[in-house]
C-alpha positions as CSV (number, residue, x, y, z in Angstrom):
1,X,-1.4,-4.0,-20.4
2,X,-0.9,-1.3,-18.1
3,X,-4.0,0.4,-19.4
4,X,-6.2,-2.4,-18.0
5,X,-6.3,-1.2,-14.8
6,X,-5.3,2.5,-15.3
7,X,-7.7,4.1,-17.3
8,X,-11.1,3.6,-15.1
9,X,-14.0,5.5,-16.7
10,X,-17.5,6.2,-14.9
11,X,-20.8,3.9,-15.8
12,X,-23.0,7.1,-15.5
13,X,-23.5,10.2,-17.3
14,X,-24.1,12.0,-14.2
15,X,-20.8,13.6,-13.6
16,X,-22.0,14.5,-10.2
17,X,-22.5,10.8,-9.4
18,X,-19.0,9.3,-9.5
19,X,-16.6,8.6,-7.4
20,X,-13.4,11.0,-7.1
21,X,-10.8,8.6,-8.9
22,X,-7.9,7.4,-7.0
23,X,-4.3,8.0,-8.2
24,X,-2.3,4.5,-9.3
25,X,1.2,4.2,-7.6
26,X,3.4,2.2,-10.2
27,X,6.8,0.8,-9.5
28,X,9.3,-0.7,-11.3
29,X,11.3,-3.9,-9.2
30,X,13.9,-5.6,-9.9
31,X,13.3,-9.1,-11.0
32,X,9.9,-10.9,-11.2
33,X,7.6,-8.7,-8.9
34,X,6.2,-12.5,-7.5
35,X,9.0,-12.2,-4.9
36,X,7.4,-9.4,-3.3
37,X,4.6,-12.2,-1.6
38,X,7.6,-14.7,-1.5
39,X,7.0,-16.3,2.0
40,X,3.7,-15.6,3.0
41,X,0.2,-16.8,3.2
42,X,-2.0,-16.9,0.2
43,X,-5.7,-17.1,0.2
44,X,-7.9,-16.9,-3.0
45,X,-10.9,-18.0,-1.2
46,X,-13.7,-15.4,-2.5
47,X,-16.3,-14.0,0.2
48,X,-18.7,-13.4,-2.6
49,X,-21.6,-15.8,-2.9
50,X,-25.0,-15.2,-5.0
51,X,-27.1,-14.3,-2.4
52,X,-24.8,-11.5,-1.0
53,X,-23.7,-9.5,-4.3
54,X,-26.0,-6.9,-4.1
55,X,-24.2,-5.6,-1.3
56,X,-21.1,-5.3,-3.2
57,X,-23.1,-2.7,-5.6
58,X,-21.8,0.7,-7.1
59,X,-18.1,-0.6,-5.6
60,X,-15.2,1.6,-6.8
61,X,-11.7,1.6,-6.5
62,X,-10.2,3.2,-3.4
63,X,-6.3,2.1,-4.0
64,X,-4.4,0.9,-6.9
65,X,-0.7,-0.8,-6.6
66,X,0.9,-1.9,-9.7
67,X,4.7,-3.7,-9.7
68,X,6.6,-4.2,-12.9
69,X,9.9,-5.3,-13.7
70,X,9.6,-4.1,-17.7
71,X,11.3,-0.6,-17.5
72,X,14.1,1.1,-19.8
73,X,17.1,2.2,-17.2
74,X,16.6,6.0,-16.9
75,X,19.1,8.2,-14.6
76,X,17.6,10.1,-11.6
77,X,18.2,13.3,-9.8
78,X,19.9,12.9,-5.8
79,X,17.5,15.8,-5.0
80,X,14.6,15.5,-3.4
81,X,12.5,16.3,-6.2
82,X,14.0,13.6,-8.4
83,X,14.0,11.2,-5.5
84,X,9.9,12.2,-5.7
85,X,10.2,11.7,-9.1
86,X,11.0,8.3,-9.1
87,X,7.6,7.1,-9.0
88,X,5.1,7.1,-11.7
89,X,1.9,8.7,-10.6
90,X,-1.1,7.7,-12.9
91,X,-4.2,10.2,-12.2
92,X,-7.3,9.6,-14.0
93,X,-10.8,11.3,-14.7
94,X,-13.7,9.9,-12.4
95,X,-13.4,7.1,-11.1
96,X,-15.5,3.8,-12.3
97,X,-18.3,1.9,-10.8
98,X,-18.5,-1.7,-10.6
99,X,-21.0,-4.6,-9.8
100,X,-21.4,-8.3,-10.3
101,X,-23.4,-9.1,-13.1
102,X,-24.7,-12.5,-14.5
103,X,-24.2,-14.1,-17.3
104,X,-25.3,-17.2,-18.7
105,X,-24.6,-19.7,-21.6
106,X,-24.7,-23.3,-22.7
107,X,-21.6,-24.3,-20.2
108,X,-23.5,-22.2,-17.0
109,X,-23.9,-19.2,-15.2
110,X,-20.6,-17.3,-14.4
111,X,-21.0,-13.7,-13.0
112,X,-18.7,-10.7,-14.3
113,X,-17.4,-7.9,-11.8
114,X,-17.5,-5.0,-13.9
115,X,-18.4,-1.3,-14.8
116,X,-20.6,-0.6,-17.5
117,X,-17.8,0.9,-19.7
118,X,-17.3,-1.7,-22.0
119,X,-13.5,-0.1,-22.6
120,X,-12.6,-1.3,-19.4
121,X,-11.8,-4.8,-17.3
122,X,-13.8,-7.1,-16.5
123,X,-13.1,-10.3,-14.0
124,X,-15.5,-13.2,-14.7
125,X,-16.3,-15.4,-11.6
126,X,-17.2,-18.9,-12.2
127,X,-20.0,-20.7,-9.6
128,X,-20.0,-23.7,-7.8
129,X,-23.0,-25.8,-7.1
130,X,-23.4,-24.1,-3.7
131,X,-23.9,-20.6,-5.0
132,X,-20.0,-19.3,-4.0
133,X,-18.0,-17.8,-6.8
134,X,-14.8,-19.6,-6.9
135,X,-12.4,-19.0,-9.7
136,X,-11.6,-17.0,-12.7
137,X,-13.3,-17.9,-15.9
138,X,-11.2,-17.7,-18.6
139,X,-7.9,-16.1,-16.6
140,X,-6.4,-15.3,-19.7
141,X,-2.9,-15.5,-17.6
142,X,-3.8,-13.5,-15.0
143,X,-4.1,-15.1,-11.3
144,X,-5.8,-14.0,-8.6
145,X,-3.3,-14.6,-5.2
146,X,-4.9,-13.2,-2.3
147,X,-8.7,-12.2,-2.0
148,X,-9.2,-10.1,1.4
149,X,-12.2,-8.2,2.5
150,X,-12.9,-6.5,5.9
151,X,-15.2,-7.4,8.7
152,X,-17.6,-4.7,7.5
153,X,-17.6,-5.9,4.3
154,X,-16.8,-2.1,3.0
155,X,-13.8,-2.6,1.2
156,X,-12.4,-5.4,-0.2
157,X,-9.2,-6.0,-2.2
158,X,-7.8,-8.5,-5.2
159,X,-3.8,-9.1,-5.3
160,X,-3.3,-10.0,-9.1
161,X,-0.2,-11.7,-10.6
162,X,-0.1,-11.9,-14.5
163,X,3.0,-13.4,-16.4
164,X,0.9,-13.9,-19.8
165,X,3.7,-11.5,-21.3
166,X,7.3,-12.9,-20.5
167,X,8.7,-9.9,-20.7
168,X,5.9,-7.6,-19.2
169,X,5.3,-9.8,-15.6
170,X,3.5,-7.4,-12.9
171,X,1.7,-7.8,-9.6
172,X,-1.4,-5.8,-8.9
173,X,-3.2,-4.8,-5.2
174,X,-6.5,-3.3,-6.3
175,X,-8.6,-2.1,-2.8
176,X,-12.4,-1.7,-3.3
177,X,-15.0,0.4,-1.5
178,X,-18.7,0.7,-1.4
179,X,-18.4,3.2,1.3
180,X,-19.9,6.4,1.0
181,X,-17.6,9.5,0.2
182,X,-17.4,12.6,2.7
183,X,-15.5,15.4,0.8
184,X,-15.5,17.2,4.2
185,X,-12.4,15.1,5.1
186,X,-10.2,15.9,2.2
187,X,-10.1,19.9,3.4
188,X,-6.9,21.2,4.5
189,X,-7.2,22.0,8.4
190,X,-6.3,26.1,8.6
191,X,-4.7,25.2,12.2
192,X,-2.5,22.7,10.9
193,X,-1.5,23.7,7.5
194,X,1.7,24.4,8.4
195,X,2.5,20.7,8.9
196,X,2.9,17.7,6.0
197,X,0.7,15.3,6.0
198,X,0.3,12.6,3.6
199,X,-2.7,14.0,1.8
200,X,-1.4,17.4,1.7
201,X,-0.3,20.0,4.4
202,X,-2.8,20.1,7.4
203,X,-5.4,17.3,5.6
204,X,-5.5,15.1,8.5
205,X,-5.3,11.3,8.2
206,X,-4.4,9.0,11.1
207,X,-4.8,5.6,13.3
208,X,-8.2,6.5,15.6
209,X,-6.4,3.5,18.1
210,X,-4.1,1.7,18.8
211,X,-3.0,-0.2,15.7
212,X,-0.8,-3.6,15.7
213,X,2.3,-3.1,13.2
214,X,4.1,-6.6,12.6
215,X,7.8,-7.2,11.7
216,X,6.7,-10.3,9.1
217,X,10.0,-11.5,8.4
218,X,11.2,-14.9,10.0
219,X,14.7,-14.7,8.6
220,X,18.3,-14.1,10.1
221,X,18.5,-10.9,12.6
222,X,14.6,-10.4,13.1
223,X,15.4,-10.3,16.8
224,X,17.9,-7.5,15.8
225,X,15.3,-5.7,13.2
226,X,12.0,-6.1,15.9
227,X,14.5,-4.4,18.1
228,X,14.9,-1.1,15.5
229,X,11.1,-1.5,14.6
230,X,9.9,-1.5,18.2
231,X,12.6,1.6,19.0
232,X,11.3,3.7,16.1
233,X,7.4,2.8,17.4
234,X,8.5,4.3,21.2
235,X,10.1,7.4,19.7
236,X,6.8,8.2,17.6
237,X,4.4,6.8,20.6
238,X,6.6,9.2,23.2
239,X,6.1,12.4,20.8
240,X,2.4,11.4,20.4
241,X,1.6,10.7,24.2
242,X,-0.4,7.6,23.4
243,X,1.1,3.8,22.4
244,X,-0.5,4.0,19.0
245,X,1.5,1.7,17.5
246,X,2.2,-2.0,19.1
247,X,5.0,-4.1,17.4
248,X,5.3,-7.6,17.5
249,X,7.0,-10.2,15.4
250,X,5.3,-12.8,12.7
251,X,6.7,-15.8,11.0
252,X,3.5,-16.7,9.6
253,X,1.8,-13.9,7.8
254,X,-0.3,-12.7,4.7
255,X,1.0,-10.4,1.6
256,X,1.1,-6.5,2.0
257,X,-2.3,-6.5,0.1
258,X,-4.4,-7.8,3.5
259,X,-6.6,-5.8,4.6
260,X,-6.6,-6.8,7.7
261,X,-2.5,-6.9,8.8
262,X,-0.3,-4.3,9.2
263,X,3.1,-5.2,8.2
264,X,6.4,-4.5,8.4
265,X,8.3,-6.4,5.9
266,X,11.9,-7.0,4.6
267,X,12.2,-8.0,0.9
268,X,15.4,-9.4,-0.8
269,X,13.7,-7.1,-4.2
270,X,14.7,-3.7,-4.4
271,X,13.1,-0.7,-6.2
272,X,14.9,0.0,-9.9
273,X,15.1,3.7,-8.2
274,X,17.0,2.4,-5.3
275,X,14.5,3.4,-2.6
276,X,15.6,2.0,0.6
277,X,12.0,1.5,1.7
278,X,8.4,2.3,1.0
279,X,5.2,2.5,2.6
280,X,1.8,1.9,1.1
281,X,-1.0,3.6,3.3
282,X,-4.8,3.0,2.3
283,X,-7.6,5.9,2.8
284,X,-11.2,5.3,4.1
285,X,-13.5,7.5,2.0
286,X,-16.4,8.3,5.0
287,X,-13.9,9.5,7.7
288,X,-10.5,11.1,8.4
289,X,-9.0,7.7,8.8
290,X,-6.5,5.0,7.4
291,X,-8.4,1.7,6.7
292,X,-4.4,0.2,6.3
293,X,-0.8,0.6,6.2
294,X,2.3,-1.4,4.8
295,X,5.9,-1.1,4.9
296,X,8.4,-2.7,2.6
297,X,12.1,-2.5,3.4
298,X,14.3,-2.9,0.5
299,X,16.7,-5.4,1.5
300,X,18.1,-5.6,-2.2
301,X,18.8,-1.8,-1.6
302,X,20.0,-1.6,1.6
303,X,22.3,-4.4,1.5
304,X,23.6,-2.8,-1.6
305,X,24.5,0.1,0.3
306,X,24.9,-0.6,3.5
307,X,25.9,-4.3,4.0
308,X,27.6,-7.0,1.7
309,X,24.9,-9.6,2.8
310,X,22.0,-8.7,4.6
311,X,19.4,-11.4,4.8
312,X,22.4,-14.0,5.2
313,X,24.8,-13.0,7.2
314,X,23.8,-14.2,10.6
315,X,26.4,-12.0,12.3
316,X,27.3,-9.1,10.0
317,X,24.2,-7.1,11.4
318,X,24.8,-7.7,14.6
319,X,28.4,-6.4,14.7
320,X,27.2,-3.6,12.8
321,X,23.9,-2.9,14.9
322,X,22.3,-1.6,11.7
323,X,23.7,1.3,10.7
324,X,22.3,5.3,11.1
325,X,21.2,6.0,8.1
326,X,19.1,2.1,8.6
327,X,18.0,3.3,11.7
328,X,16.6,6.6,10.2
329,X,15.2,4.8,7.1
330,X,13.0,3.0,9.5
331,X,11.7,6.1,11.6
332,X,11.1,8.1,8.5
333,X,8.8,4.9,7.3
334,X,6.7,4.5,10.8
335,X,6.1,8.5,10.3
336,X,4.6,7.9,6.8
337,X,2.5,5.0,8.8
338,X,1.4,7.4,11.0
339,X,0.3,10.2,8.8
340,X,3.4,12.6,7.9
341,X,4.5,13.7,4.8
342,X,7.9,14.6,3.2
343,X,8.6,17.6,4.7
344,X,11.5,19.1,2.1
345,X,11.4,23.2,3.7
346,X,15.2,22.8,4.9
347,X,16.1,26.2,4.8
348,X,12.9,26.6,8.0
349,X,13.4,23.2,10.0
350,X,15.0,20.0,10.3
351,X,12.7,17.0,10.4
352,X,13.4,13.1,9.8
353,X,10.6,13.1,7.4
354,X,13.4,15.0,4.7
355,X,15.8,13.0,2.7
356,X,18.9,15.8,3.0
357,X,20.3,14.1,6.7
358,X,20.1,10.4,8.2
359,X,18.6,11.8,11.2
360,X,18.1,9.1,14.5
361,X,16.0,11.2,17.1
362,X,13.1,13.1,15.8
363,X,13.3,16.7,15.1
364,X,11.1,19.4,17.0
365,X,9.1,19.9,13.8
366,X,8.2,16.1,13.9
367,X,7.2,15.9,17.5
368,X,5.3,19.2,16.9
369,X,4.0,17.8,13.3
370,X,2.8,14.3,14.9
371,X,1.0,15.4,18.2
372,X,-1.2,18.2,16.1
373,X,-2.0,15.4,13.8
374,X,-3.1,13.3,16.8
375,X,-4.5,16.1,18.9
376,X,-8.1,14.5,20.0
């Protein structure tokens, strides 16, 4: 099944025409991937109505997310590289375009959201009587969460759960664009190359204001955890010279696949590779910018490592006041929000974006790293 949304082929034969195909990030979970939207707000309401399809036109995938628990065991490296290796990187050849087409037969009109490849997926929209597609026709066993989609109306995004195979259940976040590409922002920065960013050293990606980050969690200790959150925010917003980032706390909130919320969230899951947290930034294609960000702590992980119960134990994290290597996980996260890279050159400086030390203050190459990266 993985194939279904991995292999995305172009609708045109002029090469020069498609867009630049985005890499899928795939990672294997422990347990049903459902419970990473355990808790939140769901909303499969569609934006797209008959009249306004056109708009969507020549859309193609800007970010791809795929969770599945179905994985053999394998042993990893403690290095860095294996760390990195850890995650399964699909990269395919141009990228796809896709539109809403109509269809009709003997039961109705339903409209498809497609590419012309007839090799590749298809979702087929059913209509009701006002003209607003509504549902999946025919779902096949797959299920269509959240739907979000952006003021603009640029880039839009389908969370997908599918437990048709019981022993193959995943969770999909596929983003959408019909914004215009500018290759101009994908070239390294010669001032700034010596720095790692997350598109590549001195390829400069970051917040243009002030961006709300919420700790959505409304369990035990999220006074305790806000507190970390909103610490790790200051260091970053001292070293920049600008409050970039503003934290506050939700109890009420959407999955990490909205668009439109930035998210800090604590997950009783845990990555197969035992990755105490991960961040899931997404690109706009027309300028240097992120369109959104998301962080998942692993509680499954760190409680594994760290703590005997995390998530209930109302006191345990308060006596221990979250340990260092806790405290560092979550700076090392907020710089990936932000725009850095790993930065694995040991043997020329320290930095808190490495794996080798649980560093708690940032090191001079972060500072220097973050402020070039906001210079305006």
């Amino acid at each position: 099944m993985l194939v279904l949304f991995v292999v995305l082929s172009s609708c045109t034969k002029n090469e020069e025409n498609k867009p630049p195909a985005q890499e899928q990030e795939v990672y294997y979970v422990q347990g049903d991937p459902i419970n990473l939207v355990e808790g939140t707000t769901l909303s499969d309401e569609l934006p797209f109505k008959i009249d306004n399809l056109e708009q969507f036109k020549d859309s193609y995938i800007v970010s791809s997310v795929y969770f599945t628990e179905k994985v053999k065991e394998k042993k990893y490296s403690t290095s860095e590289e294996g760390r990195e290796s850890r995650k399964s990187v699909y990269k395919p050849k141009k990228g796809a375009l896709f539109s809403f087409k109509k269809y009709s037969s003997e039961s109705g009109d339903s409209y498809g959201f497609e590419s012309d490849d007839p090799d590749q997926w298809r979702f087929g929209f059913e209509i009701d009587s006002s003209g607003k597609l509504y549902r999946l026709r025919k779902p096949n066993g797959f299920q269509i969460l959240h739907v979000s989609i952006t003021p603009d109306k640029k880039y839009f995004n389908f969370l997908i759960y599918s437990n048709k195979d019981k022993d193959s259940k995943y969770l999909v976040s596929i983003t959408f664009t019909t914004d215009p590409i500018n290759e101009d922002i994908f070239v390294s920065d010669k001032n700034r190359e010596q720095y790692y960013y997350l598109r590549g050293p001195g390829v400069i990606f970051n917040w243009p204001q002030k961006v709300n980050l919420d700790l959505c969690y409304g369990g035990y200790n999220s006074k305790v955890l806000l507190k970390r959150v909103t610490e790790a925010a200051q260091m970053w917003n001292t070293a920049i010279g600008e409050n970039i980032i503003q934290v506050n706390l939700k109890k009420n909130y959407p999955p990490f696949s909205d668009l439109n919320s930035r998210c800090v969230y604590l997950n009783k899951s845990f990555l197969k590779n035992r990755s105490g947290a991960t961040t899931f930034p997404i690109f706009k294609m027309a300028e240097n910018h992120f369109l959104d960000s998301d962080i998942f702590l692993w509680d499954g992980h760190l409680a594994n490592k760290y703590f005997t119960s995390f998530l209930q134990d109302k006191n345990k994290l308060e006596k221990l006041d979250l340990l260092a290597a806790v405290k560092s996980t979550i700076i090392h996260e907020l710089g990936h929000f932000l725009g850095l890279g790993h930065n694995f050159d040991y043997g020329v400086n320290t930095s808190i974006m490495g794996y080798k030390e649980d560093y708690v203050e940032l090191q001079p190459y972060d500072i220097e790293a973050i402020r070039a990266l906001y210079r305006r």
